[in-house]
N, C-alpha and C positions, 0 to 999 in steps of 0.2 A: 558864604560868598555873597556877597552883592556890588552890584553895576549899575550907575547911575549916569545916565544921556546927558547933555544938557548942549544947546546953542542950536537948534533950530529953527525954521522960522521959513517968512515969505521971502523969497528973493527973486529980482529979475532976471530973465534969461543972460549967460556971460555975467552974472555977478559971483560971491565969491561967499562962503560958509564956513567958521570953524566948528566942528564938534568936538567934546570934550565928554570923555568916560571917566568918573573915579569909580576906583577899584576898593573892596576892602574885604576882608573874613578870611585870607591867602594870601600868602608870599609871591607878594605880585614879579620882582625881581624875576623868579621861577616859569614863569607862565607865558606863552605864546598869546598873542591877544587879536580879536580878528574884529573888524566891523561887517557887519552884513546890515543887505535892505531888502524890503519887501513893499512893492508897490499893490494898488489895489487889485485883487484876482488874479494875483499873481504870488508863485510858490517862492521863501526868502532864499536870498541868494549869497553868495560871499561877495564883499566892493574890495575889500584889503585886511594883508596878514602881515604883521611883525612878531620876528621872532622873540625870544626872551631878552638879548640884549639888544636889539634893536638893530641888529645888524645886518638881518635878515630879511626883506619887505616883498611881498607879492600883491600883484593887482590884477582883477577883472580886466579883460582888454578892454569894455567900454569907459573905464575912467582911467588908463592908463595912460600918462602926459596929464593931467588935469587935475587928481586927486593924489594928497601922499599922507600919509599915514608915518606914525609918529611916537614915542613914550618919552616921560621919564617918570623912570623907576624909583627916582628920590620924594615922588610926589604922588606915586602909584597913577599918574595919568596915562591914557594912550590917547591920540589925538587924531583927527581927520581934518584936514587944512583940502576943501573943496572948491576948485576955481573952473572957473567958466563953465559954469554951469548950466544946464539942458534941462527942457520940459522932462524928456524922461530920464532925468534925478529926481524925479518927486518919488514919494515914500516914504515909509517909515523908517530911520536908522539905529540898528543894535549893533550894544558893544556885546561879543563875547569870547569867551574863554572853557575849556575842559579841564575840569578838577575832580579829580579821586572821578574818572573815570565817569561823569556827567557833565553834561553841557549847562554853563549858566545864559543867561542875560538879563538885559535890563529891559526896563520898562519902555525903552525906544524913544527916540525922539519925533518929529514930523518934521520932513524936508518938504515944502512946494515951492517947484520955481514955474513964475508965470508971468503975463505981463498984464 
């Protein structure tokens, strides 16, 4: 299994962030896919969960209305479309997923928003 981050960066307060996970080593179709973040000194957290077909979405109440989460399963992506963004969204962001019974992730990406 591997999860690889990518579209991170600096953004100003109220701006707007896509993240993007590829997925590969598992029948991504099959799999529920969740992003979490972890901020400095602090323990990681779940931000959003999509079910295996996508039909399914659950959110943190702190980015609920603001963040929405996302796949397609033809391109094994899941996506994070992050708008109006707040100081405390800064963090690291992971894609992950539960296969055969262990938790993957990636390598995280960095979110800081500041001005």
């Amino acid at each position: 299994v591997q999860l690889v981050e990518s579209g991170g960066g600096l953004v100003q307060p109220g701006g707007s962030l896509r993240l993007s996970c590829a997925a590969s080593g598992f029948t991504f179709s099959n799999y529920n896919m969740n992003w979490y973040r972890q901020a400095p000194g602090k323990e990681r957290s779940l931000v959003a969960y999509i079910s295996s077909t996508g039909g399914s979405t659950r959110y943190n109440d702190s980015v609920k209305g603001r963040f929405t989460i996302s796949r397609d399963n033809a391109k094994n992506t899941v996506n994070l479309q992050m708008n109006s963004l707040k100081p405390e969204d800064t963090a690291v962001y992971y894609c992950n997923v539960f296969v055969g019974f262990k938790n993957f992730w990636g390598q995280g990406t960095q979110v800081t928003v500041s001005s």
